[in-house]
C-alpha positions in Angstrom: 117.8 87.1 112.0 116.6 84.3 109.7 113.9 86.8 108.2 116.4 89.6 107.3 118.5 86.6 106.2 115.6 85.5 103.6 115.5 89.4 102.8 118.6 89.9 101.6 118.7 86.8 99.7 116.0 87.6 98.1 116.5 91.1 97.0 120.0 89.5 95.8 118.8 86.7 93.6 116.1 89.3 92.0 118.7 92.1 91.0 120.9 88.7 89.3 117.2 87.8 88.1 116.7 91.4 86.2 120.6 91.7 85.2 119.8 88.6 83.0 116.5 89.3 82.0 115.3 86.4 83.7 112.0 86.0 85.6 112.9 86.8 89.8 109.9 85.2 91.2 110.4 81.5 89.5 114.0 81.8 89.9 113.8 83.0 93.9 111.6 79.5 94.3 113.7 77.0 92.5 116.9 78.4 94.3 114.7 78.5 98.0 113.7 75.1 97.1 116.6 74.1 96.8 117.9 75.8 99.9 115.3 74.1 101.7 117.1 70.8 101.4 120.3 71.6 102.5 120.8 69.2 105.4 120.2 71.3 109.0 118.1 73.7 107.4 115.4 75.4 109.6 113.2 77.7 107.7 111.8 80.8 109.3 108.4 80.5 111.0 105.3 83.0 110.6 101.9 83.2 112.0 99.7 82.0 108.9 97.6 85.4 109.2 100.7 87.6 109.3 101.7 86.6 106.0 98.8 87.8 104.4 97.8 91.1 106.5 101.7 92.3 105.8 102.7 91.4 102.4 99.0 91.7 100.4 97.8 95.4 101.6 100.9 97.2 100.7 100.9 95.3 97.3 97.2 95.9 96.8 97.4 99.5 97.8 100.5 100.0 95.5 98.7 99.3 92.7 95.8 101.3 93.3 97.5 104.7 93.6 98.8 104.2 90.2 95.7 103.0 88.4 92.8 105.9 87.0 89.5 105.2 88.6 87.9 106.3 85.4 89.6 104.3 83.6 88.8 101.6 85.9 85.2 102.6 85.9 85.4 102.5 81.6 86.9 98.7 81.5 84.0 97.8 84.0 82.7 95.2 82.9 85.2 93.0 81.8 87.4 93.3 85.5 84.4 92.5 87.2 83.7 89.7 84.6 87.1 88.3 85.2 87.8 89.5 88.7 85.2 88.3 90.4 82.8 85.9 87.7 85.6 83.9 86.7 87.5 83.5 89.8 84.2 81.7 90.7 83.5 79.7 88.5 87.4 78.5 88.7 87.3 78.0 92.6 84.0 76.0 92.2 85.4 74.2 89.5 88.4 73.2 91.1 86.5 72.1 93.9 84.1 70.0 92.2 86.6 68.1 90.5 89.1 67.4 93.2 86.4 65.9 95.1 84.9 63.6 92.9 88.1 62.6 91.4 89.4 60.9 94.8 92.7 61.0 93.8 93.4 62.7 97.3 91.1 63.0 100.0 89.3 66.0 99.8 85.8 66.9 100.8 84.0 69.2 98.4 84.6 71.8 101.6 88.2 71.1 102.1 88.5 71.0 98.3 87.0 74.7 98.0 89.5 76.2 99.9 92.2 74.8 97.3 89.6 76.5 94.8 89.6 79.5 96.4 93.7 79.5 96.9 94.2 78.5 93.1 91.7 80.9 91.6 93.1 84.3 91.4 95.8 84.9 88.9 98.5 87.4 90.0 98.8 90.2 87.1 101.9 91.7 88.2 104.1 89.5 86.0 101.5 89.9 82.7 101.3 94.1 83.4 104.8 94.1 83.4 105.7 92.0 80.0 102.8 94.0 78.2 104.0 97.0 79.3 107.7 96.5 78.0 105.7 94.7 74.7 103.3 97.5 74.3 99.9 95.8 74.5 97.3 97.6 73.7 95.8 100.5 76.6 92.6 98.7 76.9 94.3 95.1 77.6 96.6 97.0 79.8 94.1 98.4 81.5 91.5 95.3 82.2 94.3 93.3 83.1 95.7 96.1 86.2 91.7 96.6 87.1 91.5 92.5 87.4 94.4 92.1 89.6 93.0 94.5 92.3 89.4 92.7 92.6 90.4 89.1 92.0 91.9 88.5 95.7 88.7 90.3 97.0 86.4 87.2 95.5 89.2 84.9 96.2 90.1 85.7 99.6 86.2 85.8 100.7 86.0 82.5 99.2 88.9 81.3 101.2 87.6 82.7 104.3 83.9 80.9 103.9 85.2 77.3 103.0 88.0 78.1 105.6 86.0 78.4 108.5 83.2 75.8 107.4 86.2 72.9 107.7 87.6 74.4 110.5 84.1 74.6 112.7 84.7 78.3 113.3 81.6 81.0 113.0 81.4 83.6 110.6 79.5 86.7 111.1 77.2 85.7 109.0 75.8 82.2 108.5 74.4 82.5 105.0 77.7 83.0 102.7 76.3 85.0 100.1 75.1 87.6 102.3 78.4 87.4 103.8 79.6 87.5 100.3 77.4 90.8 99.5 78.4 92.2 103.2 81.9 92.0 102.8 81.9 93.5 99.5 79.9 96.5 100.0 81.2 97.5 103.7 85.1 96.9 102.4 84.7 100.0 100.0 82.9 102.2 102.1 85.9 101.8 104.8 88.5 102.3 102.3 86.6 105.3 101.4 86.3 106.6 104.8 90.1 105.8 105.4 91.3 107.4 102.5 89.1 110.8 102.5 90.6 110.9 106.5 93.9 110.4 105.0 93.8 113.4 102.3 92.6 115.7 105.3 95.3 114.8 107.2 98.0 115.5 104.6 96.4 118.8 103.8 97.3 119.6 107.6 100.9 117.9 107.9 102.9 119.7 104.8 105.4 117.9 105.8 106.5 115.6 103.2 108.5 113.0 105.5 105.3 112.5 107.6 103.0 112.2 104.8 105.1 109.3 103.6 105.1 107.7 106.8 101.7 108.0 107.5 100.7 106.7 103.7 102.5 103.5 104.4 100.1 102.8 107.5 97.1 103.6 105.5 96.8 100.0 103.6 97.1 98.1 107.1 94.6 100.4 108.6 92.2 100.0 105.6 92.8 96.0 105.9 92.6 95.6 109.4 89.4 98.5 110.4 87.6 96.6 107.6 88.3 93.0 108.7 87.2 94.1 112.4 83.9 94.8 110.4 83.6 91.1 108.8 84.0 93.0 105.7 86.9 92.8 102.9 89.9 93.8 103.4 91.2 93.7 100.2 88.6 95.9 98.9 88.6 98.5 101.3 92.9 99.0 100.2 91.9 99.0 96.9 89.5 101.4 97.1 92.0 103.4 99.9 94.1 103.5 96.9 92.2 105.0 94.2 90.8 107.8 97.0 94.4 108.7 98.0 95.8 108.4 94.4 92.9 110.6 93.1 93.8 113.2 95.6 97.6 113.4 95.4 96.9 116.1 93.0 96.9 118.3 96.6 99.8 116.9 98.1 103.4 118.4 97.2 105.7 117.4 94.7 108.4 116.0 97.3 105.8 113.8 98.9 104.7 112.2 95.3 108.3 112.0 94.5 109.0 109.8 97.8 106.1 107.9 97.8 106.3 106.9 94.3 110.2 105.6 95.0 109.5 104.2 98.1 106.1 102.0 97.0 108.0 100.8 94.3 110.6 99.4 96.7 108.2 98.0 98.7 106.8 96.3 96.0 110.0 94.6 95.0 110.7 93.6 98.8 107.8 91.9 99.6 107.5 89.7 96.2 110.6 88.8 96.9 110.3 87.8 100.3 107.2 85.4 99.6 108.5 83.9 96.9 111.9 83.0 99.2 109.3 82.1 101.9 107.6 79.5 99.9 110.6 78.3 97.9 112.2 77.6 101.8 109.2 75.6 102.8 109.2 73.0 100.0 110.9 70.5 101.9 109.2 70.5 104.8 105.9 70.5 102.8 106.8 67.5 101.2 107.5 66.2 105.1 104.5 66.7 106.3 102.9 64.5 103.2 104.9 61.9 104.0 104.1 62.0 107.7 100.1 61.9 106.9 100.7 59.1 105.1 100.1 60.1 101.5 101.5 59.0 98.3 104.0 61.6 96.7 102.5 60.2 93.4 99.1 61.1 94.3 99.5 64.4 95.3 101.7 64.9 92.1 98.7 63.6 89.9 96.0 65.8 91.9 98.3 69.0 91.2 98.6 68.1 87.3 94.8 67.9 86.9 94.2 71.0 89.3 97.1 72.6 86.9 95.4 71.5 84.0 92.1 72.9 85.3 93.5 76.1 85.9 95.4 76.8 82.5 91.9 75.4 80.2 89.8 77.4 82.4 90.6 80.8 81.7 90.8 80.1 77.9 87.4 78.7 77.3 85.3 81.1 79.7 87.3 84.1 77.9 86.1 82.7 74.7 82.8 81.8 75.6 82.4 85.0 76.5 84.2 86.7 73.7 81.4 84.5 71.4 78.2 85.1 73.6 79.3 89.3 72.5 79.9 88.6 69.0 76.6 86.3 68.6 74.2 89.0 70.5 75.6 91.4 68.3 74.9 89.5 65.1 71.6 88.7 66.2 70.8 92.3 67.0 72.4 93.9 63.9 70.0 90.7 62.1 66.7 90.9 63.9 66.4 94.6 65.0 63.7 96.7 63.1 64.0 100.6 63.7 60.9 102.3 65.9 58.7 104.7 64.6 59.9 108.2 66.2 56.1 108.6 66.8 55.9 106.3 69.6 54.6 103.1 67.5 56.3 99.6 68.0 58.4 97.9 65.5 58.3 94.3 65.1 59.6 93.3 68.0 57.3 95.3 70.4 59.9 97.9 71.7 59.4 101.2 72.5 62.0 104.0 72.8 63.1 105.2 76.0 63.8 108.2 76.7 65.0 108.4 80.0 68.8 109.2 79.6 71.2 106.8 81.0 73.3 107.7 84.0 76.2 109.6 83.5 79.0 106.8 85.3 76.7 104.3 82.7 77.7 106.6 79.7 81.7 106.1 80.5 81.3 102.5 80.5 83.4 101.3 77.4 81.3 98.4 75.4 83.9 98.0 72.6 84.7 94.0 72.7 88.2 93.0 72.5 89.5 91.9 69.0 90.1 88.0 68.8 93.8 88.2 69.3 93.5 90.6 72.3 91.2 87.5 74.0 93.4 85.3 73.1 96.3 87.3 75.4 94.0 87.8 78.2 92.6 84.6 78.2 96.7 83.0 78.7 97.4 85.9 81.3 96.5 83.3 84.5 99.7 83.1 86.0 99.0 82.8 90.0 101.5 84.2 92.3 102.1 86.1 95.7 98.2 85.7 96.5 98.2 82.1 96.1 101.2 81.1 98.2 100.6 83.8 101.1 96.9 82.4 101.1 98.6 78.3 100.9 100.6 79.4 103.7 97.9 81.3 105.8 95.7 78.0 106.0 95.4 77.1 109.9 97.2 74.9 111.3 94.3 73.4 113.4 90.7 73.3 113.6 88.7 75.2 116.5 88.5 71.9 118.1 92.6 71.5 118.0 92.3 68.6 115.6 95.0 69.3 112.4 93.7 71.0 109.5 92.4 68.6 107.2 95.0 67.8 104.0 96.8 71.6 104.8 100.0 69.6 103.6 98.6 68.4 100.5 97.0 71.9 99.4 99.7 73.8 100.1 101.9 71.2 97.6 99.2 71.2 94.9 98.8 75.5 95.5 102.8 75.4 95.1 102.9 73.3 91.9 100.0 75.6 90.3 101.7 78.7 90.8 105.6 77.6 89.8 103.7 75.4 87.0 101.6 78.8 85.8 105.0 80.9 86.1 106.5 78.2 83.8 104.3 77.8 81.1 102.3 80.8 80.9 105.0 83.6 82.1 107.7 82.4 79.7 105.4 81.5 76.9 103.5 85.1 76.9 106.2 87.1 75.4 106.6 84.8 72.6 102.5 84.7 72.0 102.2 88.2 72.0 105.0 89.1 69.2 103.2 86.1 67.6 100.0 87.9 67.0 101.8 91.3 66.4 99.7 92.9 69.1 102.5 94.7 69.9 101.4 98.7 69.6 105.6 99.5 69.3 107.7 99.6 65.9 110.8 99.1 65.7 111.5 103.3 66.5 109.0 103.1 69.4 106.4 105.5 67.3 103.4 104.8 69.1 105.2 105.7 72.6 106.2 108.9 70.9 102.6 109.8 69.6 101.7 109.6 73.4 104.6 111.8 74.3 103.7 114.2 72.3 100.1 114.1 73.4 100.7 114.4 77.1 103.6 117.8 76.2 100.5 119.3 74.1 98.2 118.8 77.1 100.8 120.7 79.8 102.1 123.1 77.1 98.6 124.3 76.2 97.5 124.4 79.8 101.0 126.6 80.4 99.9 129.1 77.5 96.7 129.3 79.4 97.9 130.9 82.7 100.5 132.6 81.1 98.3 134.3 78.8 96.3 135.6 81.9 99.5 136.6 83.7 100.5 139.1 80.9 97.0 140.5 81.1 97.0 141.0 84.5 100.7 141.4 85.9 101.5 142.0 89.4 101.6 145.4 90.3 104.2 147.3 90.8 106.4 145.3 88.7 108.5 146.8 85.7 106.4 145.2 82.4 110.1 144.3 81.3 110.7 142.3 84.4 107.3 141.0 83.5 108.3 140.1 79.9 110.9 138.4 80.8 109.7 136.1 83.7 107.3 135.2 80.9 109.6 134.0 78.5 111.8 131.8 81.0 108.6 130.0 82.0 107.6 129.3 78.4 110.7 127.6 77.6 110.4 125.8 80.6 113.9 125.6 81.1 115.4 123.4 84.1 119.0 125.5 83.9 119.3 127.0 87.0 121.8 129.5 85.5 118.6 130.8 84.2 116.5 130.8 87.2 116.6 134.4 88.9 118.2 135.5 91.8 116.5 136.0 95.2 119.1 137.9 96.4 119.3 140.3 93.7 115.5 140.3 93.0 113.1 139.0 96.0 110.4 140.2 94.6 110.9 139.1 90.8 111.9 135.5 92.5 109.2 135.5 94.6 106.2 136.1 91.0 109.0 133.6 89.2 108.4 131.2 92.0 104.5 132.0 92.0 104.1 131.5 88.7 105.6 128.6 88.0 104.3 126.6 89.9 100.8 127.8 89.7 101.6 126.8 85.8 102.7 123.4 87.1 99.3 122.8 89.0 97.6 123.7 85.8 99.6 121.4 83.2 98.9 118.7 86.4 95.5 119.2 86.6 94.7 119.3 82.9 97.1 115.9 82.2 94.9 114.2 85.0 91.8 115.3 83.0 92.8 113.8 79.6 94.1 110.3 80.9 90.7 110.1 83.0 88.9 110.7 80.1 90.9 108.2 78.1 92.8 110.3 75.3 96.3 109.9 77.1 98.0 106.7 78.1 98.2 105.9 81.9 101.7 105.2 81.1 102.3 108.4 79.2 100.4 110.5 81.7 102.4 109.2 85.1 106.0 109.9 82.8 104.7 113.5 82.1 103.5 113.6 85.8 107.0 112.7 87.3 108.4 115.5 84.6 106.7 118.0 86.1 107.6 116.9 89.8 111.1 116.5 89.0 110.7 120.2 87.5 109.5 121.6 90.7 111.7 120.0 92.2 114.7 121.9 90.3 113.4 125.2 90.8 112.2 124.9 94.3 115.7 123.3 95.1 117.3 126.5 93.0 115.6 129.0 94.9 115.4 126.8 98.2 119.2 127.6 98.0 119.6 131.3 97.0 117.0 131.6 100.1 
């Protein structure tokens, strides 16, 4: 009862939240914060692993069935330089300073696992203000591909430094072979899982159970891959991309309900952590108090560990943002052209001819502009990973002793993430209309020039099969008939008034049918091609996609009916 309680609170304060343009997840803690002290109050209690194998897949997986895997492939190098390098060097960082500090007793073990809690920044909050502010594709698109390998490095760290303070064994002892084990077995079962899952669907056609069945996949990925030792979060992730890849197959109604119900999903479970968290403050704050430690401490060990996190990002953006621009000067400087004969220039380099892999050619090298880095480099906010993870820290140790300073890392992990929310979330609006990075005028041109791009794409790929349907026309059918089944499809109207009638025609309903929506597969088909190969907009693409399914949708529902 409490649970469904915190549900519908939550889900409450986030539609006041939107109505006001205000941001849901800082306001769902401060008012479950304050909840938390209302005198009497019991907050709702949940096994520290269920909180993260229920609330992260489905958001995880979510994410990945939206996102293009070539343009994830393209942006490659900067998500893995961000996702994985950075959260690193932010976890080790936070760890090394915590410890010699002193300012709370943490071990450099104990203070890793703050490192590792702290160190992933939660992208849903900076996707969703450059999306409304029009940041440019590529940030957009670095920024989606961080958030879904971040929590892989993060979570991996959390579950080494995790079981060396607790005494518990790992599969394996040395953690960077754990480290490379986890992350290449992960994929290959969220591969498995979702190739399994498309070959399913192809033999259900039934839209209701294809839904059902693709909210169990994210679990399945998560839990078959943590049986293996491996990581969970990368096997959903890649689940994701696999399923979302192939939804091309799957009919219009089951894209339709999936892409409604994820989205609720989505909204649900954000909400419920945050409400979870906010309801726990006071009891945190208890449990400091009954170990003995000074409020004032704690509160100084979370400023620096705030501190750490915000500077962080910034410098190792730019550091890297200047090695680029300084190897490039050098190069463009120092390089002297090879003879085509096969001699060495000065610098004792010879050609090579050996082409490059074709997945190496799509890799996009272009370096951000200096006002772009500066964005992504204040994009750090931490969110539903870093409280689910504060709150999934064991209670004991395998010997039943209590978990070394849990109290005071889940305080510090809680004043990060509200302190993040605050300075960062509220402040990136204002910093990206300060740089004009914005891609939108005032009459939304740019989103129109993709508009128009992705109705090219379908109407050209339309002509295309229409053309070959007036060459070769059904037999048997009158060529006026033919003429004009042609010309209601070109118009590609959505009046059913227009749409013919079964009962007065079966068989002219039947080619109508037929051809439209082999002309739908088409324009589908060649709009997936064009966004994967990075000349249409993700966002522009998935608006032109839903077009298309809600235009099936019509006419099948039209002749559904006169059926």
């Amino acid at each position: 009862m409490e649970l469904i309680l915190v549900v519908v609170g939550a889900i409450v304060v986030t539609a006041i939240a939107h109505r006001h343009g205000l941001e849901p997840a800082l306001i769902i803690v401060v008012i479950g914060s304050a909840v938390s002290f209302l005198p009497e109050f019991e907050p709702p209690e949940l096994d520290s692993h269920i909180l993260l194998t229920v609330v992260l897949p489905p958001l995880l997986y979510s994410a990945a069935l939206d996102f293009s895997f070539p343009t994830f492939l393209r942006n490659i190098r900067p998500i893995l330089g961000l996702g994985v390098g950075l959260v690193v060097v932010t976890a080790f960082a936070v760890a090394a300073v915590s410890s010699w500090l002193v300012v709370v007793p943490l071990t450099f073990a104990t203070a890793l696992v703050l490192g590792a809690i702290v160190a992933p920044p939660d992208a849903v909050t900076a996707v969703a203000v450059g999306r409304k502010l029009g940041l440019p594709k590529r940030v957009m698109a670095i920024l989606t591909g961080e958030s879904l390998i971040n929590d892989a490095a993060a979570l991996t760290l959390f579950s080494i430094a995790v079981a060396q303070v607790a005494g518990s064994h790992t599969f394996i002892e040395n953690p960077f072979l754990l480290f490379g084990y986890s992350a290449t077995v992960g994929p290959i079962v969220g591969a498995v899982l979702g190739v399994v899952t498309l070959w399913i669907r192809k033999r259900l056609a039934n839209p209701g159970l294809e839904t059902i069945q693709g909210l169990v996949v994210p679990f399945a990925a998560f839990l078959a891959a943590e049986e293996l030792h491996a990581s969970g979060v990368l096997a959903v992730v890649v689940a994701g991309f696999v399923v979302g890849n192939g939804n091309l197959g799957a009919g219009y109604q089951t894209r339709l309900q999936e892409r409604y119900v994820w989205n609720s999903v989505d909204v649900l479970l954000e909400a419920f952590v945050f409400a979870y968290i906010g309801l726990h403050l006071r009891f945190v704050l208890e449990d400091l108090r009954q170990a003995h430690e000074s409020l004032a401490e704690v509160a100084v060990a979370s400023t620096i560990v705030l501190l750490i996190v915000l500077v962080i990002r910034p410098l190792s953006v730019f550091a890297i943002f200047g090695r680029n621009k300084l190897s490039r000067h050098m190069e463009n400087k120092f390089s002297v052209p090879v003879p085509m004969r096969g001699g060495r220039g000065a610098l004792g380099v010879k050609p090579r001819n050996k082409p490059k892999a074709k997945w190496r050619t799509m890799i996009d090298r272009r370096a951000l502009s200096w006002r772009e880095n500066v964005v992504v480099s204040w994009t750090g906010m931490r969110g539903v990973v870093t409280l689910a993870a504060a709150a999934a820290i064991p209670a004991t140790t395998v010997t039943g002793e209590p978990f070394p300073e849990r109290a005071t890392i889940q305080a510090i992990a809680f004043v990060v993430s509200v302190g993040t929310l605050l300075i960062q979330g509220w402040s990136l609006p204002w910093l990206i209309r300060r740089l004009h990075l914005s891609r939108f005028s005032d009459d939304h041109a740019a989103d129109r020039e993709e508009e128009l791009k992705a109705e090219r794409v379908v109407h050209d790929a339309a002509d295309v099969v229409l053309a070959e349907f007036l060459a070769n026309p059904p037999a048997g059918l009158n060529p006026r008939v033919v003429a004009e089944i042609h010309a209601m499809i070109a118009r590609h109207s959505q009046d059913a008034d227009e749409m013919p009638d079964p009962d007065a025609l079966t068989k002219r309903a039947a080619v109508f049918s037929a051809l439209y929506r082999e002309v739908l597969s088409a324009q589908r088909a060649a709009l997936i091609a064009e966004r994967d190969a990075g000349h249409i907009e993700d966002e522009a693409a998935r608006a032109m996609l839903e077009r298309l399914d809600l235009q099936e949708a019509g006419v099948s529902a039209r002749l559904d009916s006169r059926f």
